[in-house]
C-alpha positions in Angstrom: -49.9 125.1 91.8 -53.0 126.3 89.9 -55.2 128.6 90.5 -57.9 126.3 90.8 -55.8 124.4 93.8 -55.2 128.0 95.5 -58.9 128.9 95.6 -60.0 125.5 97.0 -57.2 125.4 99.5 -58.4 129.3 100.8 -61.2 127.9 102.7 -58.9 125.7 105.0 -57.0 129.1 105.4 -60.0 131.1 106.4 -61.5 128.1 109.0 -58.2 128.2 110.5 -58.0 131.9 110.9 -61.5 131.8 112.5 -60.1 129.5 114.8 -57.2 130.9 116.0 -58.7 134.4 115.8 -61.9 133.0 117.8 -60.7 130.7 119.8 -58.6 132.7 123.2 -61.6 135.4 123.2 -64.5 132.3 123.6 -62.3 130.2 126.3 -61.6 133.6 128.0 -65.7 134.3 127.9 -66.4 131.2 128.6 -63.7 130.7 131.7 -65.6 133.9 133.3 -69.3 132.5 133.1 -67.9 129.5 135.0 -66.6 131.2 137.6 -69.6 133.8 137.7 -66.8 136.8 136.6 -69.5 137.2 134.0 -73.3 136.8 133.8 -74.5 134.0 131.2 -75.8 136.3 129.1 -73.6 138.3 128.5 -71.4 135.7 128.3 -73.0 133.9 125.2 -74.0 137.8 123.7 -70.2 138.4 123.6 -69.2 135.1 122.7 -71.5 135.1 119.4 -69.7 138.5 119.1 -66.3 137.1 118.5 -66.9 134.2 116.8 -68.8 136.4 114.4 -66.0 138.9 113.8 -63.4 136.1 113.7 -66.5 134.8 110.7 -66.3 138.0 109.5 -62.2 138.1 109.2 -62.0 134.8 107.8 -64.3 135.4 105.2 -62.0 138.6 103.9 -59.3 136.5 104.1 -60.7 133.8 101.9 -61.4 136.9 99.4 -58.5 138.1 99.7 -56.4 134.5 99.0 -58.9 134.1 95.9 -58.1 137.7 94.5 -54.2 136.5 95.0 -55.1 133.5 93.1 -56.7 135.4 90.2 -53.5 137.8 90.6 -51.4 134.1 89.4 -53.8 133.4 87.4 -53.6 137.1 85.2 -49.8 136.7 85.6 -50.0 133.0 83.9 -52.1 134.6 80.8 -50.3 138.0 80.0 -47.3 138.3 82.4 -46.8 141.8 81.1 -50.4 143.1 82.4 -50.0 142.2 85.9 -51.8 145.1 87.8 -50.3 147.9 90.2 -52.8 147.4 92.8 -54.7 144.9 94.2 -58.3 145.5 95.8 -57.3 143.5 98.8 -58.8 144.1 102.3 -57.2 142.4 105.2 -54.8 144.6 107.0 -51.4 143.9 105.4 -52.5 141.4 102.9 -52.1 144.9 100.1 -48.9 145.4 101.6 -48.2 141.9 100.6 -49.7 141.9 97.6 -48.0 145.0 95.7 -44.8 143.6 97.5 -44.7 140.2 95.1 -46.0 142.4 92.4 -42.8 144.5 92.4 -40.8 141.2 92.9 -42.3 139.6 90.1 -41.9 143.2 87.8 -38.0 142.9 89.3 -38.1 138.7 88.6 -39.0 138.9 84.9 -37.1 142.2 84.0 -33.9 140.4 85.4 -35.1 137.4 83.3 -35.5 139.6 80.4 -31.9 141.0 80.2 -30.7 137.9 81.3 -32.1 136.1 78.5 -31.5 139.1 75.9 -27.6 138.6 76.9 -27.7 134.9 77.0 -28.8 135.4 73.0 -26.4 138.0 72.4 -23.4 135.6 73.8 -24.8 132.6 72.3 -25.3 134.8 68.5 -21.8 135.8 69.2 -20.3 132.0 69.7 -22.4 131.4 66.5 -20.3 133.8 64.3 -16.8 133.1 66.1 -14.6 132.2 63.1 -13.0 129.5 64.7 -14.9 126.2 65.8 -16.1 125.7 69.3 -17.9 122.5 70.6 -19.9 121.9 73.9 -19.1 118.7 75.5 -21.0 117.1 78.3 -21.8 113.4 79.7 -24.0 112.8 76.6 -21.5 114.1 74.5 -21.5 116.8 71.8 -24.5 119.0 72.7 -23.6 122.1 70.5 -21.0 123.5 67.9 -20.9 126.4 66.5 -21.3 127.0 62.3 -17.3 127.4 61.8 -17.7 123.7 63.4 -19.9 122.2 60.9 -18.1 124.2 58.3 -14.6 122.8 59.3 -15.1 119.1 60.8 -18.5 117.9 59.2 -18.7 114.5 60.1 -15.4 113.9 61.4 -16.1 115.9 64.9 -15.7 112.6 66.5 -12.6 111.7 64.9 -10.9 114.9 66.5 -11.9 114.3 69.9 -10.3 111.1 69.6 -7.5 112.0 69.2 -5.0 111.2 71.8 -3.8 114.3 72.7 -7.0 115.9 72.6 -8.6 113.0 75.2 -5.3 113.5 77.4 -6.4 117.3 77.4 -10.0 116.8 78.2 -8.6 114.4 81.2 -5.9 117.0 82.7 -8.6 120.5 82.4 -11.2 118.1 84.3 -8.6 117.4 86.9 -6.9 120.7 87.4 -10.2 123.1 86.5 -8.0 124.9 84.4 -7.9 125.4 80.7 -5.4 123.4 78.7 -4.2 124.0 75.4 -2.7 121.2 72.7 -1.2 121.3 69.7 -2.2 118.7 67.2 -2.0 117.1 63.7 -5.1 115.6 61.4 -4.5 113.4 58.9 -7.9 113.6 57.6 -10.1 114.0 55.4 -7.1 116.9 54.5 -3.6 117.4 57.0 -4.4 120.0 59.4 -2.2 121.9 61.7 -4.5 122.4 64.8 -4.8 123.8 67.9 -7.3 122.8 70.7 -7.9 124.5 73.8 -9.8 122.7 76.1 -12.0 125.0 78.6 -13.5 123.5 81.7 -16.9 125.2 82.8 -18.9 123.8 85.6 -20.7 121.3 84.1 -19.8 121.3 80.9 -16.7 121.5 78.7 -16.1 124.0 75.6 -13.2 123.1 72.8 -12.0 125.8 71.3 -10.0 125.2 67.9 -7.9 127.1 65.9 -7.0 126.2 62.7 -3.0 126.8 61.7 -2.6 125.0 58.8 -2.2 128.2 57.1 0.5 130.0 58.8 2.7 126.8 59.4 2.0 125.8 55.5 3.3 129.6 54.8 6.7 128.7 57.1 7.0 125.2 54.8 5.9 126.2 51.8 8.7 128.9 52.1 11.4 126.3 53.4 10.5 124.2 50.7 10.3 126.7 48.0 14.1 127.2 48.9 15.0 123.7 48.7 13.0 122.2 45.8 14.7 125.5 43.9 17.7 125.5 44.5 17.9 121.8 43.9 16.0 121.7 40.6 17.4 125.1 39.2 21.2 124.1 39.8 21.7 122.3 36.6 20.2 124.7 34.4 21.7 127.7 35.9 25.2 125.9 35.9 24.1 125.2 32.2 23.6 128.9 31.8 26.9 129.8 33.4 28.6 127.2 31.2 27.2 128.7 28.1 27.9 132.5 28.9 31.8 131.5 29.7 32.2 130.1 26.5 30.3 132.5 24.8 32.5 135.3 25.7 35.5 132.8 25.7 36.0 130.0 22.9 32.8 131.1 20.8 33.0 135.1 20.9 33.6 134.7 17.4 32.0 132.0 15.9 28.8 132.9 14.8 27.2 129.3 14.4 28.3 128.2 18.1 26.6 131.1 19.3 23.4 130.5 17.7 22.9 127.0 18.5 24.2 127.7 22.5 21.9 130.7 22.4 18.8 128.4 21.8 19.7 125.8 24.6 20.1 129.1 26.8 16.7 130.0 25.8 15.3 126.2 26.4 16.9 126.1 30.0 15.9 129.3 30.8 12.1 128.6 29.7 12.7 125.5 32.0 13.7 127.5 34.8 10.6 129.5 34.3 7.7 126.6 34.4 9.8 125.2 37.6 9.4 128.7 39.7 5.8 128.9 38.0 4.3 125.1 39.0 6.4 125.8 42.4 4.4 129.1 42.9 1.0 127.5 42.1 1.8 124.5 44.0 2.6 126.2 47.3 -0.5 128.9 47.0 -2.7 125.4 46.5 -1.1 123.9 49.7 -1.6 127.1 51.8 -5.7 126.7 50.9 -5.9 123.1 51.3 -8.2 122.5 54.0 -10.5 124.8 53.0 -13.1 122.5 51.2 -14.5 125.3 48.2 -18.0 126.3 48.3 -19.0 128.1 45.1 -20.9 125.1 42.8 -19.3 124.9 39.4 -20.9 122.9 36.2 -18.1 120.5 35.0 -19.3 120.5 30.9 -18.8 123.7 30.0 -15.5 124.0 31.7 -14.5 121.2 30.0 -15.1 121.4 27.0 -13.7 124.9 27.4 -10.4 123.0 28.3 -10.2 120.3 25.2 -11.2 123.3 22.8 -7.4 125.3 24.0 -6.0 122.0 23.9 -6.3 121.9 20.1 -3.0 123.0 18.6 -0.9 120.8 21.0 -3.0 117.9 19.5 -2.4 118.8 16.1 1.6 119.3 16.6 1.6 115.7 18.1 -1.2 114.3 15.3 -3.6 112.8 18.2 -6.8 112.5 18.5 -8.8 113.6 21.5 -12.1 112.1 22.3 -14.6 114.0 24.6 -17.3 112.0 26.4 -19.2 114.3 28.5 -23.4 114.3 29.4 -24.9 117.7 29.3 -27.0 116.8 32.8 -23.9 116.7 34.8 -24.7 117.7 38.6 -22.6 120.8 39.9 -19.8 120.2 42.4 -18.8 122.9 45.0 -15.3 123.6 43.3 -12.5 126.1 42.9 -13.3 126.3 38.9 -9.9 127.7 38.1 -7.8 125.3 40.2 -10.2 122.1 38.6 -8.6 123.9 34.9 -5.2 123.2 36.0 -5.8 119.8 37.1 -7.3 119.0 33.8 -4.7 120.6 31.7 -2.1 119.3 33.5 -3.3 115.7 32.5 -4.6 116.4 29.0 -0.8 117.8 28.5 0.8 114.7 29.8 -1.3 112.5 27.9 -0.1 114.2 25.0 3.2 114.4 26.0 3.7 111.1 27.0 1.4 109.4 24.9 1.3 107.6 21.5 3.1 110.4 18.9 -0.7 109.9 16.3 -2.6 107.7 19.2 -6.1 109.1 20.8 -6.7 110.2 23.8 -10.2 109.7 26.0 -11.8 112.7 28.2 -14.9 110.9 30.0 -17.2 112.2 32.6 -20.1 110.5 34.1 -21.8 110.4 37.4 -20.3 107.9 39.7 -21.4 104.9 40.9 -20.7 102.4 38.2 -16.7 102.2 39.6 -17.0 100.6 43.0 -14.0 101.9 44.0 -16.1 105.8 44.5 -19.0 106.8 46.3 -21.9 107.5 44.3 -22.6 110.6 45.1 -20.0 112.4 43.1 -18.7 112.9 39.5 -16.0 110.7 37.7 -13.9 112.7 35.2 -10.9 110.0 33.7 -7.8 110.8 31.2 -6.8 108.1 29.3 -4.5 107.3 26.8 -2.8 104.8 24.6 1.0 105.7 25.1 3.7 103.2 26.5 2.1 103.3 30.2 4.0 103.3 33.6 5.6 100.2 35.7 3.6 99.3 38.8 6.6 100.1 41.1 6.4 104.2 39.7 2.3 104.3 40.4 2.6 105.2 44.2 5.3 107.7 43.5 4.2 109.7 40.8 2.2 112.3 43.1 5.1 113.0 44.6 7.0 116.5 43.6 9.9 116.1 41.3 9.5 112.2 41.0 9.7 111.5 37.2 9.7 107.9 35.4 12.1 108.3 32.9 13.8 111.9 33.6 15.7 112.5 29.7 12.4 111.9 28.3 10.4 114.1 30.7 13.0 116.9 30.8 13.0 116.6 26.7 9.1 117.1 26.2 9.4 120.3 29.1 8.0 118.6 31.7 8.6 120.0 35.5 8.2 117.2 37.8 5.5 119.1 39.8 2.1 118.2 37.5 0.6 115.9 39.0 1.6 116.9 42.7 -0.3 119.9 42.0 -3.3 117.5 40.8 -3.2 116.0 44.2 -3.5 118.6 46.0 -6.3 120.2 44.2 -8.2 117.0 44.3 -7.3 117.1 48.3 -8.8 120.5 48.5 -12.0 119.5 46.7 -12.0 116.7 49.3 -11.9 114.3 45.9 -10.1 110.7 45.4 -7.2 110.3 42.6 -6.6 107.0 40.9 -4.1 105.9 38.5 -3.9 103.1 36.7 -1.7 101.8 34.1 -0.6 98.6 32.1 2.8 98.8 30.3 2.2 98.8 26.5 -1.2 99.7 26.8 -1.5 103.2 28.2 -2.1 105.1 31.7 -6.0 105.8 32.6 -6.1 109.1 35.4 -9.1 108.9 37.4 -10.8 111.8 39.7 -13.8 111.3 41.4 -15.4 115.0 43.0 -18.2 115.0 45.5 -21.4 116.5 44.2 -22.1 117.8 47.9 -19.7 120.0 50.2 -18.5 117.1 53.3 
C-alpha cells in the first residue's frame, strides 16, 4: 500500500471515529429532550458539544494516520533513518507508533544477519572443492564453480545416469539422503560418488570425485602385474647369463664380453619398462583433471624436433617441420604434450623407412572433418612399412606390439603410445591413426584451443 493510499483512506478512518465516538452521547441527549429529562436547549448546547469533540478527535486521528503514513513513507526512502519518536497525539496512537518502530528496528536487523549468513553459506558452497548442484522442478538452478570446473557441459549427462535418477527417486520418497557410487565414461572415466540430499523444496547433489584414490589402488595392482609379466624374460635372461658366467664361461674371456653386453641391453630394457610404467600410471592418476595453464605449441615444438636430431642422423632420415608461427595457445600440461610428441617422433624413426622423411605438421583445425574446429591438429607421419588394419584399434593398448622381435630389437617398451592416449585423454583431445601397408602410418592429435 502507498503512502498516497494510506493518507486518502485516513479520512474514512477519522468520519468513522466521529461516528462512533459521537454517536451514544447525541442519542443519549437526544433520548432525554424527548422525554423532557432535559430542556431543549440544553439539549442541542450539549449535543453540538459532543459532536464537536468527537470533530475534534477525529481530526487528530486523521493527523495522526497521515504522520504514520509519512513514518512508511521515510522507512520506503532510507530504511536506516527511521525516527525514535513520533509527534503523534491521540492517546495510545505514540504507544503504537514507537511499538512498530522497534519491530521494524528488530525486522530488518534479523534481516540483516540473516542475509549476511545466507552470503556467508552461499560464499562457502561457492569454494567447496567438490561439486554441488541445486535441483528443482525446472531443473538445475545453481552449481557451484568446482561444478563448472568438473562437468562443463556434460552436467546433464550425469544426472542421467541410471543410478543417479534411481537415487534422486528413493531420497524424494524416504526424505533421507542417499548416497551412489558411480562410473562415467565420459568425456574421461571417472570414479564418482553422488550423494543425493533432499531439502524441502529442492534437492542438492553432492559429488565427490575418486578417480584418484581408486586409480592409486589399480595403478598399484597393475604396476604389479604388467611387471612382473614384462620383466620375467629379461630377468630369467639375466639369471641365465650370471650362471653361466660363473659356470661354463668363468674363464673365457670372449664369452664374457659378448654376454656381458646382452646383460647390459636387457638390463637397459628393464629400465625403460619400470620408467614408461611409472610415467604411465602418474598420467592415469591425473586424468580427469582437464589442465589449465595455456601453452604455445611452436616453440615447444620445435624445441622437440631440435633434440630429436642425432636419432635422425643415426637412422639417415629426414624430418620435415610444418608449423605456423600464429598458432592459438591450448590449456595443456606442456611437459606431458613433450612426451606425447617424442614418443611419436621416436617411433616414426624407429619404425620407419631406414633414409625415408618424416612429416611434423600443425595447423588449426577445421580442414579434417573428422575434428571440431576449434582446436589445433598436430600429425606424425611417415613413410615406413605401415600397420595392418586389424592392429589399428589395438595399438593404444599397453604392451600390444605388431611385430614383437622387431620392436623389442629397436628398444621399444610396448607402453608409447598408451601413454599418448592417455595424455591426449587428459587434454580432453582426439587420437587418430591411420595407416596403409607399404605406404606409411600418419598419427593424428587434435587439442582444444578452449578448456571444456
Amino acid at each position: 500500500m502507498s503512502d498516497n493510499t494510506l493518507t486518502k483512506r485516513a479520512w474514512p478512518a477519522a468520519f468513522a471515529f466521529i461516528l462512533a465516538l459521537g454517536a451514544l452521547p447525541s442519542v443519549l441527549f437526544l433520548l432525554l429532550v424527548c422525554f423532557g429529562e432535559l430542556r431543549p436547549l440544553p439539549g442541542l448546547i450539549s449535543l453540538g458539544i459532543c459532536i464537536t469533540v468527537a470533530l475534534a478527535f477525529g481530526l487528530l486521528l486523521r493527523r495522526d494516520i497521515a504522520a504514520m503514513s509519512q513514518l512508511v513513507r521515510a522507512l520506503r526512502i532510507s530504511p536506516d533513518n527511521i525516527p525514535r519518536k513520533t509527534n503523534l497525539l491521540v492517546p495510545g496512537m505514540r504507544a503504537l507508533s514507537q511499538e512498530a518502530i522497534n519491530l521494524i528496528r528488530a525486522e530488518r536487523l534479523n534481516r540483516a544477519r540473516l542475509l549476511e549468513r545466507t552470503q556467508a553459506d552461499h560464499a562457502l558452497l561457492e569454494r567447496l572443492p567438490d561439486p554441488l548442484l541445486r535441483l528443482e522442478k525446472a531443473g538445475i538452478t545453481w552449481r557451484n564453480a568446482s561444478a563448472v570446473s568438473a562437468f562443463g557441459g556434460e552436467t546433464a549427462a550425469l544426472l542421467r545416469h541410471p543410478d543417479v535418477r534411481s537415487a534422486l527417486a528413493e531420497a524424494v520418497q524416504s526424505g533421507e539422503p542417499v548416497r551412489k557410487s558411480i562410473a562415467l565414461a565420459v568425456p574421461v572415466p571417472r570414479d564418482l560418488d553422488a550423494t543425493i540430499i533432499p531439502a524441502g523444496g529442492p534437492i542438492y547433489v553432492l559429488v565427490t570425485d575418486r578417480t584418484r584414490e581408486r586409480s592409486v589402488e589399480k595403478m598399484r595392482a597393475d604396476f604389479v602385474a604388467n611387471a612382473s609379466h614384462e620383466l620375467r624374460t629379461p630377468l630369467a635372461s639375466l639369471i641365465g647369463f650370471i650362471e653361466t658366467l660363473r659356470g661354463p664361461a668363468a674363464d673365457d674371456p670372449e664369452a664374457q664380453q659378448r654376454f656381458l653386453g646382452i646383460m647390459d641391453e636387457q638390463a637397459q630394457r628393464m629400465q625403460r619398462v619400470i620408467a614408461d610404467l611409472l610415467s604411465l600410471s602418474r598420467i592415469e592418476i591425473t586424468e580427469h583433471q582437464a589442465p589449465e595453464f595455456l601453452v604455445l605449441l611452436p616453440p615447444l615444438l620445435e624445441r622437440i624436433a631440435a633434440g630429436m636430431q642425432p636419432m635422425l642422423e643415426t637412422n639417415n632420415t629426414r624430418l620435415e617441420v610444418t608449423i605456423p608461427p600464429d598458432l592459438p595457445r591450448i590449456p595443456a600440461d606442456a611437459d606431458q604434450l613433450a612426451q606425447v610428441f617424442t614418443n611419436l617422433l621416436d617411433n616414426a624413426i624407429k619404425y620407419g623407412k631406414r633414409g625415408g622423411t618424416i612429416k611434423l605438421t600443425a595447423t588449426p583445425a577445421g580442414a579434417d572433418p573428422r575434428f571440431e574446429p576449434s582446436g589445433v591438429i598436430i600429425s606424425v607421419a611417415d613413410d615406413g612399412a605401415g600397420i595392418g588394419r586389424e592392429h589399428i584399434p589395438r595399438l593404444t593398448e599397453r604392451f600390444y606390439r605388431v611385430d614383437k622381435g622387431r620392436s623389442r630389437a629397436v628398444g621399444g617398451t610396448g607402453l608409447g603410445l598408451a601413454i599418448v592416449k592417455h595424455v591426449v585423454n587428459r587434454h580432453r583431445g582426439r587420437l587418430a591413426i591411420d595407416s596403409i601397408l607399404g605406404q606409411g602410418t600418419t598419427i593424428t592429435i587434435w587439442l582444444p584451443t578452449r578448456a571444456p
